[in-house]
N, C-alpha and C positions, 0 to 999 in steps of 0.2 A: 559580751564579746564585741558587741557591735562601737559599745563605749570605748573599747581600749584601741581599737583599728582605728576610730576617730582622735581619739588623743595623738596616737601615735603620729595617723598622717598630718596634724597639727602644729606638732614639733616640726616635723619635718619640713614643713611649709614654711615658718619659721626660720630654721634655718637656711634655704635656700632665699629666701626674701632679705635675711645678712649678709650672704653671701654675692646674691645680685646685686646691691647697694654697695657692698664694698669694689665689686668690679665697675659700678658704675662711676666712684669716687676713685678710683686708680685709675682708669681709661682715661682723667680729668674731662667727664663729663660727656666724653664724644661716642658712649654706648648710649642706647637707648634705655628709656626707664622702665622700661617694661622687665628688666630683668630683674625688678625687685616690686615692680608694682602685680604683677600677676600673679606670682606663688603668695602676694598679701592678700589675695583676694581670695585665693582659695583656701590658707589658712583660715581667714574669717567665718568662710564659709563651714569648715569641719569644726571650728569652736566654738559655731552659731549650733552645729548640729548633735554636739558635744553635751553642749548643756541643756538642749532641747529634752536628751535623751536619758539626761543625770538624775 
């Protein structure tokens, strides 16, 4: 159970870290990066915890 809650939030993280990177590349650069660098971080984290658990 606990595996598939961490997958899931993974993906998710994922795509909000595509999602920040493309508004940061449309904004032409004048958003901050954090709106792709911080869901990558917490991705990493649930697929660090992901496989911890695998």
């Amino acid at each position: 159970m606990i595996k598939k809650i961490a997958l899931v939030l993974s993906v998710v993280f994922i795509i909000l870290t595509f999602a920040g990177a493309g508004y940061v590349f449309l904004d032409n650069g004048k958003a901050n990066a954090g709106y792709a660098c911080i869901p990558m971080v917490f991705a990493l984290v649930s697929i660090s915890f992901y496989r911890k658990n695998k």
